[in-house]
N, C-alpha and C positions, 0 to 999 in steps of 0.2 A: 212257619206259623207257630204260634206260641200255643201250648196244649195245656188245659186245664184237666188232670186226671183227679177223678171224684173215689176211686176204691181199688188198693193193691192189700195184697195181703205177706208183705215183705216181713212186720214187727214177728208174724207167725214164723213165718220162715226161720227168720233170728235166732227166736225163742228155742226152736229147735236144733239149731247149727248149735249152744252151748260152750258160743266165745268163738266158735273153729271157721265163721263166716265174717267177713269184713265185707261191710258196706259199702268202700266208695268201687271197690272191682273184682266182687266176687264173679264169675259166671253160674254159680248157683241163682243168683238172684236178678229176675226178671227186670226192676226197677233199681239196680242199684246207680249208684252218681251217676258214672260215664255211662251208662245205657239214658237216663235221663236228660243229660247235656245231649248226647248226640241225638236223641229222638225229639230235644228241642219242648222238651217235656218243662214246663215254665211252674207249675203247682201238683204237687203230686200228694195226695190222702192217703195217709196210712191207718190203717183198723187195729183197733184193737181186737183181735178174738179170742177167747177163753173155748177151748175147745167142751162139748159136752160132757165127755168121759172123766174132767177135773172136778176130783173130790168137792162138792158144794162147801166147805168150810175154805178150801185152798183157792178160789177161784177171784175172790177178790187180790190177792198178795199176785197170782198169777198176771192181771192188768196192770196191777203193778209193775209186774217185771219189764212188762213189755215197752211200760214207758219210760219205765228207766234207758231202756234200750233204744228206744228214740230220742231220748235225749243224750244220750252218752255216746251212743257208737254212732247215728246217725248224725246228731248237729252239733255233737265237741269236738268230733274227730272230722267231722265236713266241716271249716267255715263256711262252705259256699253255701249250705244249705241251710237256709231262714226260716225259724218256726214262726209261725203264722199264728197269732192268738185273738185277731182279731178279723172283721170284713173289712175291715180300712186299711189292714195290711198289705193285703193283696194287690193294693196301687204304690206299695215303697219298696217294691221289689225292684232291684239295681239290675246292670247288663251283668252277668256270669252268675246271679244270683240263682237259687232254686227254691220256690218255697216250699215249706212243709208243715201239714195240716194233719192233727190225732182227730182220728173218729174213734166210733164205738159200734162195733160190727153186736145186740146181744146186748142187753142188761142184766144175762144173768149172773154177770160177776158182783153186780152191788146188791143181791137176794134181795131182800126188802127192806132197806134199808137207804131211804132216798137220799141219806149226808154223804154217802159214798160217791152219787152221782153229783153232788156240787163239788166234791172235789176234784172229781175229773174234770168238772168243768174249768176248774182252777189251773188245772196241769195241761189247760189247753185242748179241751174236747169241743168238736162244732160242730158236731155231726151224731144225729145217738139213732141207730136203729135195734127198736125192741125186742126182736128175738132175731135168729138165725135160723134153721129151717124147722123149729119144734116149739115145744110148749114151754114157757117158764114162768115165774107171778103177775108178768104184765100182760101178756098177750100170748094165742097161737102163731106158730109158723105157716109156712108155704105146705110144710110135708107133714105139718101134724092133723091124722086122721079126722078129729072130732070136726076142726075149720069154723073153733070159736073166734071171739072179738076179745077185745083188750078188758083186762080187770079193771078194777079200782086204783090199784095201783099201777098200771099200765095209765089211764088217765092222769094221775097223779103227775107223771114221768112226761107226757107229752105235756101240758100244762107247765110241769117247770123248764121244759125245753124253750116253750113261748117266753119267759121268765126271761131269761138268759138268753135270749135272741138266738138258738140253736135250731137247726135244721132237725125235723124230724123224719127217716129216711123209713119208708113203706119197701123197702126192696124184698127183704124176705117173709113179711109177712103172710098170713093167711088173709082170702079175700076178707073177710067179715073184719078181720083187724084194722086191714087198708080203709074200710067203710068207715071206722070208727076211727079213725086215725083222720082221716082228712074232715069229717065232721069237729075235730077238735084243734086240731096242727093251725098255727100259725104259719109255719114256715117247711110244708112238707117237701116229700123231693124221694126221689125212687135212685140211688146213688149206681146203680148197674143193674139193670133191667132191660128185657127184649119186651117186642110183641106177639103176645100169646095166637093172634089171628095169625101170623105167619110161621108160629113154632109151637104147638101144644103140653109148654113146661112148666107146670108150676108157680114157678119161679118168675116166670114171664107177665105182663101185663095185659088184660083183656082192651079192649076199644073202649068198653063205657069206664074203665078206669081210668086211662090213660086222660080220658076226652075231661070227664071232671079232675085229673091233678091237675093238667092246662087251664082248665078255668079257675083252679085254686090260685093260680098263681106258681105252679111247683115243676120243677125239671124232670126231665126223663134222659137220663146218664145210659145210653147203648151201652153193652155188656159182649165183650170179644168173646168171648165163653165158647165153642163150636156147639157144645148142649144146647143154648140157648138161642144159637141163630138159625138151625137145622134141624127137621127131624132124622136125617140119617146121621146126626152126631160129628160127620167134618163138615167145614165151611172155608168159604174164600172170601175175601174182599165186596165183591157181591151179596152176598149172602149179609154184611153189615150194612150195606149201602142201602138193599132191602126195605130194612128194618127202621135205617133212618125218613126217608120215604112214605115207610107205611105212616110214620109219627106226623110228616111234614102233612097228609091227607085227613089228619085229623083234628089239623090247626097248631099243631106245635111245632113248626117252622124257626121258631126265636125262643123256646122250651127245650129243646133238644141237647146233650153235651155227651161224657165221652167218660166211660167209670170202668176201665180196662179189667179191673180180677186179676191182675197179672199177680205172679206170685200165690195164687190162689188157686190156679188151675193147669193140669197136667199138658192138656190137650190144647194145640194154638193154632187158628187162624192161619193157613197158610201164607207165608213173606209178613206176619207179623206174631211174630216168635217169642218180640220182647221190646221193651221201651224204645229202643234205639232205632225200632221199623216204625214208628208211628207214625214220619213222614210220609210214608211211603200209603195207609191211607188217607192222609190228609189228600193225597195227590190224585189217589183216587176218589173222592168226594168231590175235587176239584173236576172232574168229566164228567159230574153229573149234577151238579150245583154252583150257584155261583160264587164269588169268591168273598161276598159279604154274608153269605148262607154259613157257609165252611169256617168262615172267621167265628161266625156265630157257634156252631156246633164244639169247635176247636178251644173256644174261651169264654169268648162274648156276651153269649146267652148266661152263663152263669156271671158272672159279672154283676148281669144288669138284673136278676134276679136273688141275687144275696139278701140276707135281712135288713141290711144300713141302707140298699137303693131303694126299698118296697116303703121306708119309712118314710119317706125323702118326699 
């Protein structure tokens, strides 16, 4: 079954390896090509992130780098792998193909300075979420203390995401952000995200969240994460299946998909380690839903939820 992955943090990974990691068969790298082919892995979203600790003047050149790096090492040196700059693309994707989608994990690489962010959108960004777990000009985080809403210029940024038919992603937001974000979003979506009723993280979504991005119209992307499926920190196959579940009781049945963190995260998911097991919970999904459920959570649901189908 074909998998739509909404969030891997490979560009990071990259950025770090300093040339000494090769994309199509590192084993450093959770989602590299042949982990992607063999997990059947059919779109896979790569983030940009700018780490906090980067000098605020270096921080935009560092986004940079990274998309250099998706475009260079990633789809010069993959033919196979297709950058994806459109929603319409995602239907001309060929048999052996793999597509590849730039998000934006964080705005604080473009400071304030909103030309920064049309250029990324140039270079192929579909996906912007405004912070990562803290404060910056547009919005709080998940873990920043005070658990403000988005600025003016956070408005600003979700505003011209509507513009540009861009998904505005609530994943790590702080609550009062997420409030203020789907009061404005066109086209929101939570890219890797658990439920906070069955894991008390942060990071996680509550019910009355979850219930109104479903009636926005907006996806909820499960999060492999063990943090965020458990509160004792490891988890199994169950423990995702959960969480898919808790989503299905809340009406998001056909809302649901699949936003791994791989690349992102130390800690795995026992028997899904790295791209190349994704089958294996497809298959587990499959003993607990049906195979038009599964199809959906797998691809489907996003599909039928992109900005080009809502318009339609």
């Amino acid at each position: 079954m074909d998998i739509i992955d909404l969030h891997c943090d490979a560009l990071w990974k990259l950025s770090h390896g300093k040339g000494a990691i090769r994309y199509a068969d590192s084993p450093q790298l959770d989602t590299n090509k042949n982990r992607l082919r063999e997990g059947n892995v059919k779109v896979q979203c790569f983030a940009i992130f700018v780490e906090p600790e980067i000098q605020t003047e270096q921080k935009f050149q560092a986004a940079l780098d990274q998309v250099d790096l998706f475009y260079y090492e990633i789809l010069r040196k993959n033919p196979e792998m297709k950058h994806l700059k459109a929603w319409d693309d995602f239907d001309t994707l060929q048999n052996g193909e793999i597509g590849a989608v730039l998000t934006l994990e964080g705005v604080d690489a473009i400071g304030n300075d909103i030309g920064k962010l049309r250029l990324l959108y140039e270079l192929g960004v579909m996906s912007v979420g405004l912070t990562w777990n803290y404060a910056n000009l547009a919005a709080d985080g998940a873990l920043e203390p005070r658990g403000g809403g988005l600025t003016e210029f956070g408005r600003e940024v979700v505003r011209l995401n509507n513009d540009y038919n861009v998904l505005t992603d609530v994943s790590h937001l702080s609550e009062r952000s997420f409030w203020d974000v789907l009061e404005l979003a066109d086209y929101p979506i939570a890219s890797h995200s658990n439920a906070k009723a069955l894991c008390q993280h942060p990071r996680n979504l509550s019910d009355e969240q979850a219930k109104a991005l479903f009636a926005k119209g907006g996806l909820i992307h499960v999060v492999y994460h063990p943090s965020f499926l458990s509160e004792s920190g490891t988890a199994t196959f169950s423990d995702i299946i959960k969480h898919v579940d808790h989503f299905c009781s809340l009406g998001g049945e056909k809302q649901i998909g699949l936003g791994s963190d791989f690349d992102g995260i130390d800690v795995k998911v026992k028997g899904l380690e790295d791209a190349s097991k994704t089958q294996r919970l497809i298959n587990e999904l499959l003993k607990h839903f049906s195979e038009e459920e599964v199809r959906g959570f797998a691809y489907q649901n996003f599909l039928n939820h992109r900005p080009n189908v809502k318009e339609k």
